[in-house]
KENU-394945 format. One record per residue (C-alpha): residue number from 1; residue in three letters; x, y, z. Coordinates in nm, 2 decimals. Each point is the difference from the previous one (the first is absolute). Layout:
BEGIN
+-----+---------+--------+--------+--------+
: num : residuo :   east :  north :     up :
+-----+---------+--------+--------+--------+
: NUM :     ALA :      X :      Y :      Z :
...
+-----+---------+--------+--------+--------+
END
This chain:
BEGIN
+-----+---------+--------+--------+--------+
: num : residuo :   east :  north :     up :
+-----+---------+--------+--------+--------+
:   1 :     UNK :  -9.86 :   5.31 :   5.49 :
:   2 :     UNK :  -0.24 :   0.03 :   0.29 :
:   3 :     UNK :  -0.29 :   0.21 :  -0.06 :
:   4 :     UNK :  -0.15 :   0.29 :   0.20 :
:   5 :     UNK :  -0.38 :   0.13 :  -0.03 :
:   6 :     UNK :  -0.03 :   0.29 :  -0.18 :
:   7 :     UNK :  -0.34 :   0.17 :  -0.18 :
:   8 :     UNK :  -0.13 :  -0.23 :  -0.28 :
:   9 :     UNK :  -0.27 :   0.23 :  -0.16 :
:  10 :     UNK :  -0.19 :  -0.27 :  -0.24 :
:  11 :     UNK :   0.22 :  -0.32 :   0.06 :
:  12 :     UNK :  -0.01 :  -0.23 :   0.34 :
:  13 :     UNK :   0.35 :  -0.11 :   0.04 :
:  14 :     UNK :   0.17 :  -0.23 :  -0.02 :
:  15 :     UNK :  -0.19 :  -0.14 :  -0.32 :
:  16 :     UNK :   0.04 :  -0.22 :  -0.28 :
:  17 :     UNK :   0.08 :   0.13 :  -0.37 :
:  18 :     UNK :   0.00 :  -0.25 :  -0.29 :
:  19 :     UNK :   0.21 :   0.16 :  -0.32 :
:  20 :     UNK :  -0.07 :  -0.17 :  -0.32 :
:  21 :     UNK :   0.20 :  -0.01 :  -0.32 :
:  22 :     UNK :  -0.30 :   0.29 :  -0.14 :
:  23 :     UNK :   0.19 :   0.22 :   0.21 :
:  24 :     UNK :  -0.31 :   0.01 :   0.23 :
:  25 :     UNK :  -0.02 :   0.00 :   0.38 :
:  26 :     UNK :  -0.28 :  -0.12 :   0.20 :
:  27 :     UNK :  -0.01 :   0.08 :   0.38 :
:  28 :     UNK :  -0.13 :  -0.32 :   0.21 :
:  29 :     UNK :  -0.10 :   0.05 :   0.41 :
:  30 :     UNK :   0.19 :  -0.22 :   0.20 :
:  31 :     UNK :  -0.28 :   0.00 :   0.27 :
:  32 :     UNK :  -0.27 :  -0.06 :  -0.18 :
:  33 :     UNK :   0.12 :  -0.15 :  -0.34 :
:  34 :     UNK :  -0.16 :   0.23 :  -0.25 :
:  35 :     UNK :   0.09 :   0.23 :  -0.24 :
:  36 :     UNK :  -0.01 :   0.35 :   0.13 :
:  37 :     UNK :   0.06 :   0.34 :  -0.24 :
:  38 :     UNK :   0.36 :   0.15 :   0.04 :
:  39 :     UNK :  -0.16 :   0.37 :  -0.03 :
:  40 :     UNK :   0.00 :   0.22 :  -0.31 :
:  41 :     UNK :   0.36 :   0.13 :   0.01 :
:  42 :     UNK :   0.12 :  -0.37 :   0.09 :
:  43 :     UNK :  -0.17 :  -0.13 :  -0.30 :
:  44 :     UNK :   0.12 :   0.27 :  -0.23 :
:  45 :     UNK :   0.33 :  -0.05 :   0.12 :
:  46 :     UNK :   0.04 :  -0.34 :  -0.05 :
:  47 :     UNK :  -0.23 :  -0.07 :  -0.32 :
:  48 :     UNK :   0.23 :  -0.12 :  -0.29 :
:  49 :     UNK :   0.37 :   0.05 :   0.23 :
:  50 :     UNK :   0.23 :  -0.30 :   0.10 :
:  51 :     UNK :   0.01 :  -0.04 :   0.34 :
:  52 :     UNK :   0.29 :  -0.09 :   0.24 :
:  53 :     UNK :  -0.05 :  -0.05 :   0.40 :
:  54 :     UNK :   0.25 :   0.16 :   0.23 :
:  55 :     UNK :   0.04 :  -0.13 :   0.31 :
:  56 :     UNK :  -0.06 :   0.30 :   0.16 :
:  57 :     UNK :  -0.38 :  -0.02 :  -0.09 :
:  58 :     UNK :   0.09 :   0.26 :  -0.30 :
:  59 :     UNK :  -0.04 :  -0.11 :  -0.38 :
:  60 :     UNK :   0.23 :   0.07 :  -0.24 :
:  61 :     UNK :  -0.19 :   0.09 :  -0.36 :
:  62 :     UNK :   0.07 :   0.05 :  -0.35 :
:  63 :     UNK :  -0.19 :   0.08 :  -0.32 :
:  64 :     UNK :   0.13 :  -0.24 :  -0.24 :
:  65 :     UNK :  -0.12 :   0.22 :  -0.25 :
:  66 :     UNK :   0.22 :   0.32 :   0.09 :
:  67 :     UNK :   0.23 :  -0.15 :   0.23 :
:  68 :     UNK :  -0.13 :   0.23 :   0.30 :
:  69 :     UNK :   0.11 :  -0.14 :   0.34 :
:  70 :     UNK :  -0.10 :   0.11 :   0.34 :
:  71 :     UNK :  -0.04 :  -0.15 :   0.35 :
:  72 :     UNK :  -0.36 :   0.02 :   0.09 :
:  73 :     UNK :  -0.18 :  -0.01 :   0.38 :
:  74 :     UNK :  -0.31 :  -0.21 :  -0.02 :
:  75 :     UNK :  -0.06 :   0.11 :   0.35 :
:  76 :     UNK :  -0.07 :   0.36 :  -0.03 :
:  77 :     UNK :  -0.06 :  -0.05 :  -0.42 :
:  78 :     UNK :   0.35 :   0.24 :  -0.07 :
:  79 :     UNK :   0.26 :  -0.05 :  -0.23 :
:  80 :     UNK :   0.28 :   0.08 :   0.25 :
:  81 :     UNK :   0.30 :   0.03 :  -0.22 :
:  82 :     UNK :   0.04 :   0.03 :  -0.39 :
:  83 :     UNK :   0.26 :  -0.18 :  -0.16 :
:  84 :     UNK :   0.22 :  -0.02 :  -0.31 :
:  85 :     UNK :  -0.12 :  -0.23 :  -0.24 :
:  86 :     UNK :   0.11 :  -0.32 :   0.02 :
:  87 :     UNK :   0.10 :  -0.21 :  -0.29 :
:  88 :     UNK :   0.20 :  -0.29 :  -0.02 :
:  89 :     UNK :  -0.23 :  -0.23 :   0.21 :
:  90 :     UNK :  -0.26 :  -0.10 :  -0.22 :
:  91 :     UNK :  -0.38 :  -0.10 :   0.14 :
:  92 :     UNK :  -0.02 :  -0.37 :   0.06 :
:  93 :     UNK :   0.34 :   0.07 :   0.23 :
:  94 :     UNK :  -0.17 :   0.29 :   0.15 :
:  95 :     UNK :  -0.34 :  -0.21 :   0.03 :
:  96 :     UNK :   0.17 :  -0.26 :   0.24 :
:  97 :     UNK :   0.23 :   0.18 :   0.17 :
:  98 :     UNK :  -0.05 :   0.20 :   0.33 :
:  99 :     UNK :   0.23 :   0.27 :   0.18 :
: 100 :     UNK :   0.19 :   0.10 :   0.29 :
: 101 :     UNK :   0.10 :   0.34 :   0.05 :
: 102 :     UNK :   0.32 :   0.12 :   0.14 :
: 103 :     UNK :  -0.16 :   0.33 :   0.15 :
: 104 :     UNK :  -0.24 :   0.26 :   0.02 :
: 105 :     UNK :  -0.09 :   0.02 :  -0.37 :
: 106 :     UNK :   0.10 :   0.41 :   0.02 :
: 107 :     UNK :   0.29 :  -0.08 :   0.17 :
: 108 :     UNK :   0.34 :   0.01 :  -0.27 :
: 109 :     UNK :   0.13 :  -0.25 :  -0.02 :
: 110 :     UNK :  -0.31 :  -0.22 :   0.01 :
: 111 :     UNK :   0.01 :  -0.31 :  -0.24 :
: 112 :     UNK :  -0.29 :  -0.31 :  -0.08 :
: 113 :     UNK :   0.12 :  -0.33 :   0.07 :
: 114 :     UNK :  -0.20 :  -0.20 :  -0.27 :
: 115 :     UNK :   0.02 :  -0.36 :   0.09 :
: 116 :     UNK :  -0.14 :  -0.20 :  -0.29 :
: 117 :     UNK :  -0.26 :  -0.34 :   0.08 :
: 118 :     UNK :   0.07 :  -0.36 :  -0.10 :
: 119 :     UNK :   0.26 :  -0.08 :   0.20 :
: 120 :     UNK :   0.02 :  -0.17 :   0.40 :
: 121 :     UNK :   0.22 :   0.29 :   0.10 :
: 122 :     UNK :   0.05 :   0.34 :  -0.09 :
: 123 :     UNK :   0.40 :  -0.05 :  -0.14 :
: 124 :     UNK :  -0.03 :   0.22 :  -0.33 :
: 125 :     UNK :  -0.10 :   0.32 :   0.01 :
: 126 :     UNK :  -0.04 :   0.33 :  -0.11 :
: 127 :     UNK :   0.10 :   0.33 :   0.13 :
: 128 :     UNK :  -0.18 :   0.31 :  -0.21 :
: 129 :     UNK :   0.12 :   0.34 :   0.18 :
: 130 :     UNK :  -0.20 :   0.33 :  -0.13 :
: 131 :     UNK :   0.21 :   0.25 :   0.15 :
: 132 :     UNK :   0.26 :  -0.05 :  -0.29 :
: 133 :     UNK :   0.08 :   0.36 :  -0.17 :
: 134 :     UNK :  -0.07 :  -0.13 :  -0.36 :
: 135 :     UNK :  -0.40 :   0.03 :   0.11 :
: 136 :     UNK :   0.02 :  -0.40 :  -0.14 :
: 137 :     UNK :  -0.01 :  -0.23 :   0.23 :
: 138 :     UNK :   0.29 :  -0.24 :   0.10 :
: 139 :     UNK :  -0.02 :  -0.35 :   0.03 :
: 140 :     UNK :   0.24 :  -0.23 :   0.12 :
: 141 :     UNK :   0.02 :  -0.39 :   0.09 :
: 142 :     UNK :   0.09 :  -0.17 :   0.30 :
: 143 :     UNK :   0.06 :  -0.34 :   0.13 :
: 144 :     UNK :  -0.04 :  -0.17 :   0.36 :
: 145 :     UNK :   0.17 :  -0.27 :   0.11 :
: 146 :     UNK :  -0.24 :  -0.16 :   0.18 :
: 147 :     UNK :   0.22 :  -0.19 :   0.26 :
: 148 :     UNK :  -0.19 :   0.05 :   0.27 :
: 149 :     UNK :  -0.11 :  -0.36 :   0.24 :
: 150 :     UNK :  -0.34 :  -0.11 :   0.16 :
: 151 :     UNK :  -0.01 :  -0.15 :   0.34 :
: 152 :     UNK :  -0.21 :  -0.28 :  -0.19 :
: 153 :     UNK :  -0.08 :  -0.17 :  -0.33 :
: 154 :     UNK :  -0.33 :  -0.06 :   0.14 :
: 155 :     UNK :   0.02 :  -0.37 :   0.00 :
: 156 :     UNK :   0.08 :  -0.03 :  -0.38 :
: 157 :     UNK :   0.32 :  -0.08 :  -0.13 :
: 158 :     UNK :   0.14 :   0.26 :  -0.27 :
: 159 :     UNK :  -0.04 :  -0.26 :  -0.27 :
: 160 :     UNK :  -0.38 :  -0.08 :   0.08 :
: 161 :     UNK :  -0.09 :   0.38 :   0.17 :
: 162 :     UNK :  -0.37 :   0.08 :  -0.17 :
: 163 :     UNK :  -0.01 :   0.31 :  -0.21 :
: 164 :     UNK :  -0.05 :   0.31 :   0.22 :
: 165 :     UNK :  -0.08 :   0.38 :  -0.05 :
: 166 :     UNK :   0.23 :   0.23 :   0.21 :
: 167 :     UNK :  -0.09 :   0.34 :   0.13 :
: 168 :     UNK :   0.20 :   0.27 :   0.20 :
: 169 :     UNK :  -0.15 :   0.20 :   0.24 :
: 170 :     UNK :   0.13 :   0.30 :   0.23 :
: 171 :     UNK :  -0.21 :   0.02 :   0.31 :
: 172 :     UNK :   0.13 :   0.22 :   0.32 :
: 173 :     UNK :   0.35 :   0.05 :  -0.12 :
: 174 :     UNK :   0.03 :  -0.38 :  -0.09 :
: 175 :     UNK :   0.05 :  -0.18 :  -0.31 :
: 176 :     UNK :  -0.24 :  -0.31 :  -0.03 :
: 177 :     UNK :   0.01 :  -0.30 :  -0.29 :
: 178 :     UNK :  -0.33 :  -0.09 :  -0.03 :
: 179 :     UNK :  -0.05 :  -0.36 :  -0.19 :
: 180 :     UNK :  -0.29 :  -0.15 :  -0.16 :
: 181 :     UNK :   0.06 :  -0.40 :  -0.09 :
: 182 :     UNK :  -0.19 :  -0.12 :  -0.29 :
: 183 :     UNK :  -0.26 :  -0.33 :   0.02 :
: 184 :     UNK :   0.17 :  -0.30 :  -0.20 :
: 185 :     UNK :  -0.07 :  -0.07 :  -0.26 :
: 186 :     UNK :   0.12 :   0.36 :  -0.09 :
: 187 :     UNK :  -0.16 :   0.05 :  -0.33 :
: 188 :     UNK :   0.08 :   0.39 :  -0.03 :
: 189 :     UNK :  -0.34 :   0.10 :   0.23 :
: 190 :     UNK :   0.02 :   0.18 :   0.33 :
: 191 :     UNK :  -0.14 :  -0.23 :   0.27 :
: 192 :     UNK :   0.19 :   0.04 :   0.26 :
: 193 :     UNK :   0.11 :  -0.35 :   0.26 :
: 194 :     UNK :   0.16 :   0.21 :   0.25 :
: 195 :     UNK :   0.12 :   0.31 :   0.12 :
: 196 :     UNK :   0.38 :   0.09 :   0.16 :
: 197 :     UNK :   0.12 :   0.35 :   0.15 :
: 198 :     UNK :   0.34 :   0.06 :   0.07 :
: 199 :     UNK :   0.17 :   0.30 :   0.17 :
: 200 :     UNK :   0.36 :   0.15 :  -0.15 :
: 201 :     UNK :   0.24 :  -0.03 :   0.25 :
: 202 :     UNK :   0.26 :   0.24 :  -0.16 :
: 203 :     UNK :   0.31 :  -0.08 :   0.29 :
: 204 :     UNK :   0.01 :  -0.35 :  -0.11 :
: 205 :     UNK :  -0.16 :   0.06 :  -0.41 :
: 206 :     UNK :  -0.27 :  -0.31 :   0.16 :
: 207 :     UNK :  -0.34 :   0.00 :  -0.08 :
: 208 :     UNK :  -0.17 :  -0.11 :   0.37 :
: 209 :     UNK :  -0.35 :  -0.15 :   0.00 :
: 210 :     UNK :  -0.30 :   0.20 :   0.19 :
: 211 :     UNK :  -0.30 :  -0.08 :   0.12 :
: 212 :     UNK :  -0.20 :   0.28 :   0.00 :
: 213 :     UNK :   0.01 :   0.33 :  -0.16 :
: 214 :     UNK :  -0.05 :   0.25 :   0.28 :
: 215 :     UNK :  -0.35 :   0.05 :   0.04 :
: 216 :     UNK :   0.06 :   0.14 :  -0.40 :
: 217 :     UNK :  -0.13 :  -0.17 :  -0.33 :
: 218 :     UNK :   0.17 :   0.00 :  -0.35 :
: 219 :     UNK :  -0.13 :   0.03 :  -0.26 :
: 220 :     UNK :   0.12 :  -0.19 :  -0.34 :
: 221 :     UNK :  -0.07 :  -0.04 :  -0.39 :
: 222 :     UNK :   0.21 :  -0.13 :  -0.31 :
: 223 :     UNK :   0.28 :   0.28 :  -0.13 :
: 224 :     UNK :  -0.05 :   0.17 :   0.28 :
: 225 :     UNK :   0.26 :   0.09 :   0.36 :
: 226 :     UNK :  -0.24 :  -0.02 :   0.27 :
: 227 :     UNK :  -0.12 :   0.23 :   0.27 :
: 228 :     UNK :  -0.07 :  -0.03 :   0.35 :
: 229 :     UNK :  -0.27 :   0.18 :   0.18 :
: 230 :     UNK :  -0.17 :   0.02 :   0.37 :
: 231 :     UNK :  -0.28 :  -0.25 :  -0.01 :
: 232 :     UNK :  -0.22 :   0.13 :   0.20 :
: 233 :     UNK :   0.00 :   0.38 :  -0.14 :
: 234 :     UNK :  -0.09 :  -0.17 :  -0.36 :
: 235 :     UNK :  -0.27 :  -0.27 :   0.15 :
: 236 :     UNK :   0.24 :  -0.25 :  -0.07 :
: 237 :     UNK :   0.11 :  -0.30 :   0.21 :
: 238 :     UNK :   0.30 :  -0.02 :   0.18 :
: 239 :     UNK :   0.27 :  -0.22 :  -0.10 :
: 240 :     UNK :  -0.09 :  -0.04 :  -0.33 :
: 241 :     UNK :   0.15 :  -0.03 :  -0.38 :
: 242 :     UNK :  -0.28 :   0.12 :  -0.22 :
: 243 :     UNK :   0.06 :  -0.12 :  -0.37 :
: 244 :     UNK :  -0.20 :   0.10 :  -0.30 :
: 245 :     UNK :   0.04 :  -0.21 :  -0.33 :
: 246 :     UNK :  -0.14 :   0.12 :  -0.32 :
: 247 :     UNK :   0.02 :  -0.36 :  -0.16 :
: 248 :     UNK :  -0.30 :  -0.12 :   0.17 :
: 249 :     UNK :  -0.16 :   0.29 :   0.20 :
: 250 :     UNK :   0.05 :  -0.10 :   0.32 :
: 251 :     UNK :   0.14 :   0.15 :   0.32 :
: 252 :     UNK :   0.19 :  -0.24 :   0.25 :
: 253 :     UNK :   0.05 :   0.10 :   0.34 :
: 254 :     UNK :   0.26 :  -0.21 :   0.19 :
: 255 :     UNK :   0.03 :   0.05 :   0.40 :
: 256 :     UNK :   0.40 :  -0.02 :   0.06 :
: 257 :     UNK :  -0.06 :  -0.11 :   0.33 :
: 258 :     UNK :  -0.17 :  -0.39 :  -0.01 :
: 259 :     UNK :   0.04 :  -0.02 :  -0.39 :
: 260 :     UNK :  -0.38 :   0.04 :  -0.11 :
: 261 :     UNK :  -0.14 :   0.15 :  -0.28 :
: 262 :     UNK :  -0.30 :   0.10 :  -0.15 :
: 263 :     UNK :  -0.13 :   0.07 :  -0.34 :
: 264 :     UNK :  -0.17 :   0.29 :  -0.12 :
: 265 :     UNK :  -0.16 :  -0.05 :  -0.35 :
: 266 :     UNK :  -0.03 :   0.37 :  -0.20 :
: 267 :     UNK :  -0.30 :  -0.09 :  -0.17 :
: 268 :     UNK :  -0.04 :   0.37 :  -0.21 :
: 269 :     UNK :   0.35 :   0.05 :  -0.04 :
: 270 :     UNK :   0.07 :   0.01 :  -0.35 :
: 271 :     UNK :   0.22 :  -0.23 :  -0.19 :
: 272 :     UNK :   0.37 :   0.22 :  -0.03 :
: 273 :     UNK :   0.36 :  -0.05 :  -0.03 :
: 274 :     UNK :   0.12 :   0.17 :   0.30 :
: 275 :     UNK :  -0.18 :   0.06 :   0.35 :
: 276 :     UNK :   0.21 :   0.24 :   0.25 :
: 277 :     UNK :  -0.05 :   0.15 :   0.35 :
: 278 :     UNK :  -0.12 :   0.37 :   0.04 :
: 279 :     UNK :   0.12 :   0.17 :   0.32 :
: 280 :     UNK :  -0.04 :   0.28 :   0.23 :
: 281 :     UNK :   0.32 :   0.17 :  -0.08 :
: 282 :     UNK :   0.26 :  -0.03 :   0.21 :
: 283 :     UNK :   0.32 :   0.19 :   0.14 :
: 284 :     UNK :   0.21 :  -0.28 :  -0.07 :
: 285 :     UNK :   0.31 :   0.23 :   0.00 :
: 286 :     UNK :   0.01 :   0.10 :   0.44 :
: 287 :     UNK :   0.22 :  -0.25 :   0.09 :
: 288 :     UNK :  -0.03 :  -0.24 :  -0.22 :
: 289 :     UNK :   0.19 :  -0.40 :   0.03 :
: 290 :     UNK :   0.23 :   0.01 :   0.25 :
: 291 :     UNK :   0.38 :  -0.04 :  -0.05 :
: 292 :     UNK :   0.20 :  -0.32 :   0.06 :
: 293 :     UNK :   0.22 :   0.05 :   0.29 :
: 294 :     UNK :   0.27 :  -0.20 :  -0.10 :
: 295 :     UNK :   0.10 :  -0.16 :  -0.30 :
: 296 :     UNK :  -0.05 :  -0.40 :  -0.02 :
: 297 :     UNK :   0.33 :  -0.16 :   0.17 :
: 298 :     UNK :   0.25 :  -0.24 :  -0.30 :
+-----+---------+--------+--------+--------+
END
């Protein structure tokens, strides 16, 4: 997604929010790593709901007491679209999952891609559509057959490649694979060695390396898509993969172009399960990823 400025009344975006298994949020500034307060309605909101990220800077919520589900705007604090309630997906799955949408969330038709985390790619998942007549939600399952070659292996054979986190990210009408390779000795943590980007090139189904991302930065975190915005509208640095891990509190910032990093340590962020991106909400649905002009040649 790529994300446009809109109002933010109470919340300076993009920001951090750490979700714990309490089923409580805490907002964290990405600027000046503190806590800051969400606002009443935010808070309300959000106190005691499981909590799924969109990739369109919308949250997808549900009571796991009553069921109720709704797409909620941290942006302007509205819930922008009530939903049937949606059962079948219980709350650890919800917990570390995040969401795509297929359209405006009014729009029929409209269905939530829910991608579940633990996994390099995203090959499994599910497809919940809330437009079905029966007021229950639907939910189906696909599978991807991820077939799809890098113009590298990054030096690594496939037999002694290091353990790596894999993102996607939409940015301008392109698709982006965003990987994260892991220090060795890989003992489950999230210190990162290295960083890779790689641009879909959907006439030839390649991957193709890059070296910078456009003047933009992305912005990263465990189950989550990734979004892309305009660095310098969100006092951000150009160029950048921004990657927040809720294992140890820290934020790493890796420049694409000459491979350094830095770390940012989030001293007051608390100690939580999941850490997700908030963003000004976008219009991911004008234009959207461009079409492959040809299929790839057999």
């Amino acid at each position: 997604m790529s994300c446009q400025q809109m109002a933010t009344p109470g919340l300076d975006l993009p920001c951090i929010a750490f979700h714990n298994y309490d089923r409580s949020t805490v907002m964290f500034s990405l600027s000046e790593h503190k806590r800051i307060a969400a606002g009443d309605t935010t808070d309300k909101v959000l106190n005691n709901k499981v909590i799924s990220p969109t990739a369109q800077g919308l949250l997808l919520v549900r009571d796991p007491d009553t069921m109720a589900t709704f797409l909620y705007n941290p942006a302007t604090s509205d819930k922008v679209i009530r939903l049937p309630p949606l059962r079948g997906v219980d709350d650890d799955a919800l917990l570390h999952s995040h969401c795509l949408l297929s359209d405006k969330p009014s729009a029929p038709g409209c269905v939530v891609l829910l991608v579940e985390g633990g996994g390099d790619t995203a090959a499994d998942l599910r497809v919940i559509d809330f437009s079905s007549s029966s007021h229950e939600p639907v939910i189906t399952a696909i599978t991807i057959d991820d077939t799809v070659t890098n113009d590298s292996s990054n030096g690594h054979d496939d037999d002694e490649r290091p353990p790596c986190q894999t993102y996607l990210v939409e940015s301008d009408g392109e698709l982006y694979m965003v990987r994260l390779l892991v220090v060795l000795p890989f003992e489950n943590g999230d210190e990162i060695d290295r960083v890779g980007v790689h641009r879909m090139d959907f006439s030839n189904r390649r991957w193709r390396n890059v070296s910078d991302l456009g003047g933009r930065a992305f912005l990263v975190s465990r189950f989550y898509f990734g979004a892309s915005c305009s660095a310098g509208e969100h006092g951000l640095l150009p160029d950048r993969v921004y990657f927040v891990s809720a294992r140890n509190n820290t934020l790493q910032v890796f420049d694409v172009r000459d491979g350094s990093y830095e770390v940012q340590k989030l001293d007051k962020a608390p100690e939580v399960h999941k850490a997700f991106w908030l963003l000004p909400t976008a219009n991911p649905y004008k234009g959207g990823l461009r079409e492959s002009v040809s299929p790839p040649s057999r």
